[in-house]
N, C-alpha and C positions, 0 to 999 in steps of 0.2 A: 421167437426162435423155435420154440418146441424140440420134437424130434425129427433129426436130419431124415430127408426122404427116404435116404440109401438104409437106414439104421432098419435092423430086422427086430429090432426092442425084445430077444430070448425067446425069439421063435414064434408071437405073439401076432407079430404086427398084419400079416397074410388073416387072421382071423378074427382081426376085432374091427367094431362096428365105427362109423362118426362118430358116436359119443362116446366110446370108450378112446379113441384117439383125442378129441379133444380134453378129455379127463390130463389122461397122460402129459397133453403139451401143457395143458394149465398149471398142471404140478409142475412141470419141469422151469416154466415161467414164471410161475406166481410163490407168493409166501404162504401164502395162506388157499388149498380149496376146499371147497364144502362137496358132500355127496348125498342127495337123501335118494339114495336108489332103493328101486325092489327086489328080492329076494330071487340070487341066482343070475344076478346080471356083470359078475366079475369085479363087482368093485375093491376087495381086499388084495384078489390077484392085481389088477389095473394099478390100486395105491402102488401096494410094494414094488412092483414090478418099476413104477416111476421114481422110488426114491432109490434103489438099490441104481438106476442107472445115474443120480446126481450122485452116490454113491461112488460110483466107479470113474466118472469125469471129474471126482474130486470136489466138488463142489458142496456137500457135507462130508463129514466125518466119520456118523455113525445112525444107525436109524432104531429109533424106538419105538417098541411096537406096544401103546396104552390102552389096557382097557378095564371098563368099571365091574366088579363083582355087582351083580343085582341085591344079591344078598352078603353085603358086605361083612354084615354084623357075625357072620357063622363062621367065616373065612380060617377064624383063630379056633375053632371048638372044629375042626376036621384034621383027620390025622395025616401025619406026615412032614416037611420042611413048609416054608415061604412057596420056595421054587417051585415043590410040589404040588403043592393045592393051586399054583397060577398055571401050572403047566395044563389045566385042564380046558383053559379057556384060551389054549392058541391054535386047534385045530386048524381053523382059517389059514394062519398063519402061516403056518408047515406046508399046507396047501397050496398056498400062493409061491412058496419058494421053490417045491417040486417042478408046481407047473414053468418056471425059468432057468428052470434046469440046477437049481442050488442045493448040497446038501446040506439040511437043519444043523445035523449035529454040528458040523464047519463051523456054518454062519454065529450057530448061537454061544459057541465055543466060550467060557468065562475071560480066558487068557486070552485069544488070537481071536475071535470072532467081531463079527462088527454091526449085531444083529442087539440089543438087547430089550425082552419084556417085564413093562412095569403094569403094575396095576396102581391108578389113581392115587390110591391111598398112600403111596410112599411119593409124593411129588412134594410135598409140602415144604418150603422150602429150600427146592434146588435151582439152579440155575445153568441153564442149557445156551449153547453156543455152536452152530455150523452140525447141527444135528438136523435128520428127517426123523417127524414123527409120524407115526401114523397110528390116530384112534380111532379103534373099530367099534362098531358096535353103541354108535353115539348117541344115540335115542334112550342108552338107557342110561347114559350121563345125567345128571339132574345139574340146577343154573351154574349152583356153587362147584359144583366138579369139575364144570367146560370149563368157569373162569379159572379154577384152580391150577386145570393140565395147560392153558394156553398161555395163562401170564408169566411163567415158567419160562418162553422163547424170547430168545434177543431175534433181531431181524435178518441174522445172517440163518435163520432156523427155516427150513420146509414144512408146514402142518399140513396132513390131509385127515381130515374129517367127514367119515364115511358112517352112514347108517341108513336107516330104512325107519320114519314114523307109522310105518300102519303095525309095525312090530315090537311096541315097547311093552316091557318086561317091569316096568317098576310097578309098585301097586297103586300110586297113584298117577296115571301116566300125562295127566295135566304138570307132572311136576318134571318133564323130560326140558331139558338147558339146549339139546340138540337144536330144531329150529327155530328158539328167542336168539341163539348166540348166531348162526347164520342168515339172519334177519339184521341183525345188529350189526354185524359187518359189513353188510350190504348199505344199509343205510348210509354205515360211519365211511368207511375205505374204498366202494366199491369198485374203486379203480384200480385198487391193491389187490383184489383177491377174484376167485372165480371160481360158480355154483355148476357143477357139471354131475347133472342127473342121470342114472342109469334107465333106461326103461323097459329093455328086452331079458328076459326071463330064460335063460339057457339052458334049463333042467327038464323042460319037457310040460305038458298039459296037466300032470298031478300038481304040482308045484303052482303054476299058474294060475291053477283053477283055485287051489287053495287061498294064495295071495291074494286074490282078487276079492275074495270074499268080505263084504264091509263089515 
């Protein structure tokens, strides 16, 4: 099915590339996709941009936007609420909603919004139904975190699963859960799910040049 031809996908659809179109239709299809893109190729706009449209056709409920602190452990020794110290890591986020024409404060609204950010750490025992989630930043997940945020979904759930391995933040980056866990579904499901890679770098020759560097 994906996205109807006619559909202008928030202004979007006139400037995105093959693979950012099939990103979009695989989320809109599938339960599960994976993303190991590189740095500046739209992948957090592309996520959101596809779950707020299952969003709107009804078909989730609500979209959560997960992601892992690198340094978890300090999370609680920085000043300010919960909300506050997580609000530092959604830039992306905010960004991706501008670029579909959404306002943040709206979407993220406590009472009437339909937008809401967890970080990993409060997943532990909850149980999710007819929600899109979408975790950024997945490379710096480690094994126990991917399995912790995904076994969390019943099957009426959308996951998209976005990050960049040449970019991991943990300190030991052989301990990153990002591509064992999309290996493993590949393996397990692979008819269930679908790995749709970014590869155009949109920010210009500094960025590029940077990213490339082994």
């Amino acid at each position: 099915m994906g996205l109807p031809k006619d559909n202008l996908f928030y202004g979007l659809r006139k400037r995105m590339t093959d693979e950012q179109e099939f990103m979009a239709s695989s989320i809109i299809d599938k339960n599960i996709v994976f993303s190991d893109s590189i740095a500046g190729s739209g992948k957090t706009t592309i996520g959101f941009a596809a779950l707020y449209y299952l969003y709107e056709t009804k078909k989730i409920d609500k979209i959560y936007y997960i992601f892992s602190p690198v340094q978890e452990d300090k999370m609680g020794f920085r000043p300010g609420t919960q909300k506050e110290k997580e609000s530092d890591y959604i830039d992306p986020l905010i960004a991706a909603m501008l670029k579909c024409g959404i306002f943040p404060d709206k979407a993220l609204d406590v009472s009437h919004g339909f937008v809401e950010v967890k970080s990993h750490t409060f997943l532990r025992g909850q149980d999710h139904e007819r929600i899109g989630v979408l975790l950024d930043e997945a490379q710096n997940f480690t094994k126990d975190e991917m399995k912790k945020s995904l076994t969390r979904l019943h099957d009426s759930c959308h996951g998209v699963v976005i990050g960049h391995t040449g970019q991991i933040d943990l300190r030991n980056p052989k301990n990153t859960g990002f591509k064992p866990m999309m290996e493993h579904f590949n393996t397990v499901v692979p008819e269930k799910i679908a790995i749709a890679p970014l590869t155009m770098n949109f920010r210009g020759w500094i960025s590029r040049t940077a990213d490339s560097m082994a």
